[in-house]
DOGU-16807 format. One line per field, with one value per residue (C-alpha): residue number from 0; x, y, z; residue in one letter. Coordinates in steps of 0.5 Angstrom, whole numbers, plus 500, padded with zeros to 3 digits. Layout:
# residues N
num = c(NUM / ...)
c1 = c(X / ...)
c2 = c(Y / ...)
c3 = c(Z / ...)
residu = c(a / ...)
This chain:
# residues 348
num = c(0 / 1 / 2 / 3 / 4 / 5 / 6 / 7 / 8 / 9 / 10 / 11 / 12 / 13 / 14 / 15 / 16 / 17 / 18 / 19 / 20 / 21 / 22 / 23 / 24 / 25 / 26 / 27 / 28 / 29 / 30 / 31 / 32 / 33 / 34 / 35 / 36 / 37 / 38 / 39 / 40 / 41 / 42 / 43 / 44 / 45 / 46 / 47 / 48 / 49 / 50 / 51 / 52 / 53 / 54 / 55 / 56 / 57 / 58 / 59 / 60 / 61 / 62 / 63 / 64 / 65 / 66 / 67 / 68 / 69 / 70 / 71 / 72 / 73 / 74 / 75 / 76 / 77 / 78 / 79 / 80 / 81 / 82 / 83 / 84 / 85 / 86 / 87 / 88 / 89 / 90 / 91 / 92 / 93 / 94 / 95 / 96 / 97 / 98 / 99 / 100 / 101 / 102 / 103 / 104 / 105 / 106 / 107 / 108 / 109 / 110 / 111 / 112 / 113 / 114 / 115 / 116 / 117 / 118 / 119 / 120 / 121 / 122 / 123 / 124 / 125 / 126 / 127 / 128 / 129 / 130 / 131 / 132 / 133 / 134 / 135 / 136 / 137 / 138 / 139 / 140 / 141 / 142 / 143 / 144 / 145 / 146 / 147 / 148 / 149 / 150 / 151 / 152 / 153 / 154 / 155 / 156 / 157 / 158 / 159 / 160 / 161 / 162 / 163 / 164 / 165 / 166 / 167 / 168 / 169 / 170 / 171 / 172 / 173 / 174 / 175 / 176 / 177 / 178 / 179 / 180 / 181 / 182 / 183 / 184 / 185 / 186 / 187 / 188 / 189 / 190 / 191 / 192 / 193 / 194 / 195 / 196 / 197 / 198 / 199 / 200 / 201 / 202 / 203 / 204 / 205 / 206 / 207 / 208 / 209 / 210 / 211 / 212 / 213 / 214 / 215 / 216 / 217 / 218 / 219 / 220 / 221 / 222 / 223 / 224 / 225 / 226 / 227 / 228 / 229 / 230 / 231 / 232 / 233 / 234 / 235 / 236 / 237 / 238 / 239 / 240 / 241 / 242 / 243 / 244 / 245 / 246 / 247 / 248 / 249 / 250 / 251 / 252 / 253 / 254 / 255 / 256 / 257 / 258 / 259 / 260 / 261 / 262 / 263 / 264 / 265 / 266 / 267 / 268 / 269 / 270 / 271 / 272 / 273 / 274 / 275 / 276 / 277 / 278 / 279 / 280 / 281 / 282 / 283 / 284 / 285 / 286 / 287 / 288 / 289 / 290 / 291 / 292 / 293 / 294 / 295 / 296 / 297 / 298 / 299 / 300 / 301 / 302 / 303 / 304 / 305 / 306 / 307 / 308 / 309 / 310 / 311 / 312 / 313 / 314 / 315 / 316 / 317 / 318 / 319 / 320 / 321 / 322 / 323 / 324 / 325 / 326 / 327 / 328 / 329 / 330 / 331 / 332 / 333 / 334 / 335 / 336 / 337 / 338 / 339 / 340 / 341 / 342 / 343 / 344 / 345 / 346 / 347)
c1 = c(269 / 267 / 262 / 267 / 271 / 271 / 271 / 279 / 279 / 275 / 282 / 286 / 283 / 284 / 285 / 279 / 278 / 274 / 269 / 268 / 267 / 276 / 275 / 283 / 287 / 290 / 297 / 299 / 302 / 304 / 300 / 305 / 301 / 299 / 305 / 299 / 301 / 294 / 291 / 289 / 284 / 284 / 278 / 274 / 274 / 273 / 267 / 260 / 255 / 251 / 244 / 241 / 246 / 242 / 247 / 245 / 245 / 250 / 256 / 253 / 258 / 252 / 252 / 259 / 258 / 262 / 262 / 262 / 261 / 253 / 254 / 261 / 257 / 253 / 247 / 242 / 239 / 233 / 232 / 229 / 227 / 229 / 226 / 219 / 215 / 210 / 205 / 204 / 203 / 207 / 214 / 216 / 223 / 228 / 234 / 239 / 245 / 251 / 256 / 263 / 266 / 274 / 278 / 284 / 285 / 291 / 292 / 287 / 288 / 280 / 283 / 288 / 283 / 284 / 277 / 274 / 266 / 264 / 258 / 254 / 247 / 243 / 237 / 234 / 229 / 225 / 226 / 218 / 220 / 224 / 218 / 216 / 223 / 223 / 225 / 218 / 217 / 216 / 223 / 225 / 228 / 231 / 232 / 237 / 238 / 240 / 246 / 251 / 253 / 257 / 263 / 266 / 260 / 261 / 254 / 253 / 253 / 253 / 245 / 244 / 243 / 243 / 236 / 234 / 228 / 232 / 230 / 235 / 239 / 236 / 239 / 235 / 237 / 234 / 234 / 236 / 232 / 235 / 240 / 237 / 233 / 240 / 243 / 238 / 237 / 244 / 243 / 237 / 242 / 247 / 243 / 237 / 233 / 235 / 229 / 232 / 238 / 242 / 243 / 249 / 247 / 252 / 259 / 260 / 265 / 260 / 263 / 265 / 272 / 270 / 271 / 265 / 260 / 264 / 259 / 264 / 271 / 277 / 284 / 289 / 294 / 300 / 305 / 310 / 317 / 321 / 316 / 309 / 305 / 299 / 294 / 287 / 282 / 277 / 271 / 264 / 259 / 259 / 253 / 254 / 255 / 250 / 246 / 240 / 242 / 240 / 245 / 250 / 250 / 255 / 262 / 268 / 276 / 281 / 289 / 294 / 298 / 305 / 309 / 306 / 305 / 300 / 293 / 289 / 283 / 277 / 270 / 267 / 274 / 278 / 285 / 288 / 291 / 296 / 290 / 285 / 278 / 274 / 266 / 260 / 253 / 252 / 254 / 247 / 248 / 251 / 256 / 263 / 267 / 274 / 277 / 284 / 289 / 295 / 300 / 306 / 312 / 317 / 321 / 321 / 319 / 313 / 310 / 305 / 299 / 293 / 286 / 281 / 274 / 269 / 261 / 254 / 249 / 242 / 237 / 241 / 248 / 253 / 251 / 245 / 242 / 235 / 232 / 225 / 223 / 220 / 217 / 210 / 209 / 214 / 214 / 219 / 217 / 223 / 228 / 234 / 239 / 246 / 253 / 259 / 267 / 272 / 278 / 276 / 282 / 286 / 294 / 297)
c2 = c(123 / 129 / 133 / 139 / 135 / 137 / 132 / 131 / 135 / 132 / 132 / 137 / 142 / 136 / 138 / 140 / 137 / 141 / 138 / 143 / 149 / 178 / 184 / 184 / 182 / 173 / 172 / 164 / 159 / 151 / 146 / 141 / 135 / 137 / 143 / 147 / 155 / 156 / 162 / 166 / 172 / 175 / 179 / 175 / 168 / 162 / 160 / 162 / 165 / 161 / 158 / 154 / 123 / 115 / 109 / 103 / 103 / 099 / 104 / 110 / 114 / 117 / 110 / 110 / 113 / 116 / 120 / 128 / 134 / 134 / 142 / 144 / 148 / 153 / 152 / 156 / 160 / 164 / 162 / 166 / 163 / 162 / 156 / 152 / 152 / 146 / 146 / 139 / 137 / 135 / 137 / 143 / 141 / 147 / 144 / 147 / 144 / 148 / 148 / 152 / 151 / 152 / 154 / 155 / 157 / 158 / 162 / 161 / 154 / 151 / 145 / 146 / 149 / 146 / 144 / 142 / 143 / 141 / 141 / 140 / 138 / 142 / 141 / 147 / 145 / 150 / 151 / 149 / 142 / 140 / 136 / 133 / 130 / 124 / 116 / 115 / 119 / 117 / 116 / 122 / 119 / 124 / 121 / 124 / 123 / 123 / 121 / 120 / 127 / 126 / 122 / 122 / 123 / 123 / 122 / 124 / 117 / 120 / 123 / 118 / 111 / 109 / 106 / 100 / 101 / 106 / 105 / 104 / 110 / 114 / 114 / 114 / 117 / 115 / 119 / 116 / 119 / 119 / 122 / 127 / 130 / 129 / 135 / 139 / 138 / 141 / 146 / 150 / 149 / 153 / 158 / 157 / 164 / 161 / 160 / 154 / 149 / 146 / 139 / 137 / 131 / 130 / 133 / 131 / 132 / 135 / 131 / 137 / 136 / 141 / 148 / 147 / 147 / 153 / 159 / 164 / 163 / 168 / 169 / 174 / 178 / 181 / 185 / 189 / 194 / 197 / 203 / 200 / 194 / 192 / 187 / 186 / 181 / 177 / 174 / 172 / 168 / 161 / 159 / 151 / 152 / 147 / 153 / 154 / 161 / 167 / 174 / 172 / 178 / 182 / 179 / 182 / 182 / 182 / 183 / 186 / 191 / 191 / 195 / 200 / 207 / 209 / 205 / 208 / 202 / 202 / 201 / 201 / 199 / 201 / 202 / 202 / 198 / 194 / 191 / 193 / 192 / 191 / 190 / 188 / 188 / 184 / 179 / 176 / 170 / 172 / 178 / 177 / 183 / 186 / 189 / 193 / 197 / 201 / 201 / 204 / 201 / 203 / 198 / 193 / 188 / 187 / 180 / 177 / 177 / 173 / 176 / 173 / 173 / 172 / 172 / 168 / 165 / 163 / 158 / 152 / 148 / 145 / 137 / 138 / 135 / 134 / 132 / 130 / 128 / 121 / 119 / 121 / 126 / 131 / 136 / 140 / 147 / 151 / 147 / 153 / 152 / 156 / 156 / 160 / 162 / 159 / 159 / 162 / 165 / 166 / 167 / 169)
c3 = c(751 / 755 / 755 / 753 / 747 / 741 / 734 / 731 / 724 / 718 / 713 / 709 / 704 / 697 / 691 / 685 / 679 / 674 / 669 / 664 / 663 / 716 / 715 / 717 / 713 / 712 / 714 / 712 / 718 / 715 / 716 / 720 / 717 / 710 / 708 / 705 / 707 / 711 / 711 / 718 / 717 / 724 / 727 / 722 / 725 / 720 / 723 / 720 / 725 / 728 / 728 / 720 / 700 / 696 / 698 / 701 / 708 / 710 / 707 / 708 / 712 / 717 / 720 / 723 / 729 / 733 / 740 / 740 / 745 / 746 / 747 / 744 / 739 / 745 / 750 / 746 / 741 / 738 / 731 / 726 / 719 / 712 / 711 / 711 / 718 / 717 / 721 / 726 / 733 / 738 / 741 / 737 / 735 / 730 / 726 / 723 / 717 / 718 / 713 / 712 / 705 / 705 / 698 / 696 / 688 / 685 / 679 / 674 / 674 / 678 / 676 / 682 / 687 / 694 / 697 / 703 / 706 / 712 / 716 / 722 / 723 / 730 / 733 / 738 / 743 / 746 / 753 / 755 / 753 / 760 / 762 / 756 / 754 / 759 / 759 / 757 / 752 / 746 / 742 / 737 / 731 / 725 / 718 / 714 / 706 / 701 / 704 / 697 / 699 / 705 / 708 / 715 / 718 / 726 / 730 / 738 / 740 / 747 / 746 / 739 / 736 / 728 / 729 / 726 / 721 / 716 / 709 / 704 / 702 / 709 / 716 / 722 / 728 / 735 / 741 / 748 / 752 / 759 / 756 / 753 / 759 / 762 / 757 / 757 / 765 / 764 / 760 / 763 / 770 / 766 / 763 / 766 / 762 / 756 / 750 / 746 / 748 / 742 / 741 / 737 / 732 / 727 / 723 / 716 / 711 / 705 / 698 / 694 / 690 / 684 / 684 / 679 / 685 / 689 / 688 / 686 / 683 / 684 / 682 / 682 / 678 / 681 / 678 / 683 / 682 / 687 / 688 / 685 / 685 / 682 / 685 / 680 / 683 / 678 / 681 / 678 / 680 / 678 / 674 / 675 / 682 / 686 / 689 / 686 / 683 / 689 / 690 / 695 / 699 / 704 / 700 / 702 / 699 / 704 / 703 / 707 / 704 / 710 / 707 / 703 / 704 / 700 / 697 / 690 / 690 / 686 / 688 / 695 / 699 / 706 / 707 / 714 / 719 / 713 / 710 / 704 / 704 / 699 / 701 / 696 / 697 / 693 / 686 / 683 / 678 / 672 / 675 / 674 / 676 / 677 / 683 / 682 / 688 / 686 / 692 / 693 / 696 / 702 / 699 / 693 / 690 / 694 / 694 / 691 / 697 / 699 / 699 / 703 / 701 / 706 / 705 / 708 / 703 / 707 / 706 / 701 / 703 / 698 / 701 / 699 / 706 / 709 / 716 / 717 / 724 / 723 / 730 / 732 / 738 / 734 / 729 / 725 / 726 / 723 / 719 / 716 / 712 / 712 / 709 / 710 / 708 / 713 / 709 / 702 / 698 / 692 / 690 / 684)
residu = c(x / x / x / x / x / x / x / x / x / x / x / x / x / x / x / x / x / x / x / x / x / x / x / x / x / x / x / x / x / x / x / x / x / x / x / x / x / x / x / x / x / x / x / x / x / x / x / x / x / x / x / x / x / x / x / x / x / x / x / x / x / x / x / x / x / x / x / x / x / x / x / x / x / x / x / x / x / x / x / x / x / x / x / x / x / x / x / x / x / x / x / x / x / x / x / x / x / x / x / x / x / x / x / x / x / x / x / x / x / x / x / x / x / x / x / x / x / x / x / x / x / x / x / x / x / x / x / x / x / x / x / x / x / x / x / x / x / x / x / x / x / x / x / x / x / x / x / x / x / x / x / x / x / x / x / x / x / x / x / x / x / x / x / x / x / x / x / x / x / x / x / x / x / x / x / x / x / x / x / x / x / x / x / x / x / x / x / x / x / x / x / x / x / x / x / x / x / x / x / x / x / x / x / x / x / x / x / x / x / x / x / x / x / x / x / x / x / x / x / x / x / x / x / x / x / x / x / x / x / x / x / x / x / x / x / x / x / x / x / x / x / x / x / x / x / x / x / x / x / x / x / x / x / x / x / x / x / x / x / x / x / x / x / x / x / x / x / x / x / x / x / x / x / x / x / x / x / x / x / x / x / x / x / x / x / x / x / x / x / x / x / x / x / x / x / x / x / x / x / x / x / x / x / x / x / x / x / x / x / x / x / x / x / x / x / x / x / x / x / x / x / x / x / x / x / x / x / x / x / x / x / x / x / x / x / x / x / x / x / x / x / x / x / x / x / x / x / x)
């Protein structure tokens, strides 16, 4: 596959099993393969920002390799750390684990709560590297575990080969290296005073089907007549959640509000341009929270609305992934961790 394609889509949101227990406003397209009404939050996009499993072997969904871009996700990038930097020698190498978690709750009911996390693994090499990453160099292998976190996992075959010493319960990642200097000899052509250029290792599709491990939960109340309607928005930081509890700061509520002609909302909100905006700096562990908006109608009944909530959490993922380089003449500078909201909504 070309270096401009891009891996099909990793499934529909699956519906969530409870144990116990952007800034412009979403309008909803279907699905024509799922029939699920699919959120649309202009303005905000649905992908987080930029650079961030224990089963045998022979079923672990990391070794099924499939081909994917080499540079779909961009050509550089300058990192800064939320993470460790170990101390090493060797050709620097920075690593960042993507993950975008999409939710879809519906009333009160976590049970019914639609789920789907994917994620992506990243590596940075700095741009001085271009004479040490050679077809004599020394291979580079990754070794990715605990693995029983994921599945539909689809490795750049292009630059990648599953190596032939992963331990049970890991997967090992080598490097083919002629490739690789061609990609990266590409990518400095392209952009020639870039400081990183990035490599695409894997996409996965993270093992969360309970609103159990989401950080936060949300549901809606809604009542409406011909001239007023009443939209409450619940939400609480979930302490069972699979974060290690940490403040999830810079969390937005989004809805639209076409056909209203006047908006009284509590807390620290905006109205303008058909939507209403509610924006918290931070929900620490143990919050849970109320939103409220009385909204008058140009005409009633309204209907009940959608609300997008948007927010980042640096440092930690919902797989539970790690990397670590397992090949000498290499080290792991920096690795980071990031997770972010595509589709993260709540209706009545």
């Amino acid at each position: 596959m070309g270096s401009g394609s891009m891996l099909e889509p990793l499934g529909i949101l699956t519906a969530a099993p409870v144990s116990s227990g952007s800034a412009t406003p979403p309008t909803s397209t279907k699905d024509p393969s799922s029939g699920i009404m699919k959120p649309h939050v202009p303005g905000l996009g649905s992908s987080p920002g930029r650079f961030t499993p224990e089963s045998p072997r022979s079923q672990s969904p990391l070794m099924v390799g499939r081909r994917m871009s080499s540079g779909s996700l961009g050509s550089n990038t300058n990192s800064s750390g939320n993470a460790s930097s170990p101390h090493g020698t060797g050709l620097s190498v920075y690593a960042l684990f993507n993950e975008t978690v999409n939710a879809l709750f519906k009333g009160s009911n976590l049970s019914s709560t639609l789920i789907k996390v994917t994620g992506e693994l990243q590596l940075s090499f700095p741009s001085t590297c271009l004479g040490q990453i050679t077809p004599l160099a020394p291979p580079l292998v990754l070794r990715i575990h605990p693995t029983s976190g994921v599945d539909q996992a689809h490795a750049n075959t292009h630059l990648l080969e599953t190596d032939s010493t992963s331990p049970s319960g890991d997967v090992c990642y080598r490097f083919k290296m002629a490739p690789l200097q061609a990609f990266l000899k590409t990518q400095h052509e392209a952009a020639p005073n870039a400081a990183f250029f990035k490599v695409d290792v894997f996409k996965y599709h993270a093992k969360v089907t309970s609103a159990a491990a989401l950080p936060i939960h949300v549901n809606c109340l809604w009542k409406s007549d011909e001239t007023v309607a009443n939209l409450k928005v619940n939400y609480a930081y979930n302490p069972q959640c699979r974060l290690n509890p940490a403040p999830i700061k810079f969390v937005s509520f989004l809805t639209p509000t076409e056909g209203v002609s006047n908006v009284q909302s509590s807390g620290q909100s905006q109205w303008a341009n058909d939507r209403l905006v509610w924006k918290i700096p931070e929900i620490a562990a143990g919050t849970s929270s109320s939103l409220l908006a009385k909204m008058d109608l140009k005409s009633g009944p309204g209907r009940p609305p959608q609300v997008a909530v948007q927010f980042s959490f640096e440092g930690q993922c919902l797989s539970g992934l790690n990397m670590d380089i397992a090949s000498p003449g290499y080290h792991l500078a920096l690795m980071k961790y990031r997770l972010a909201t595509g589709r993260y909504m709540a209706e009545v």
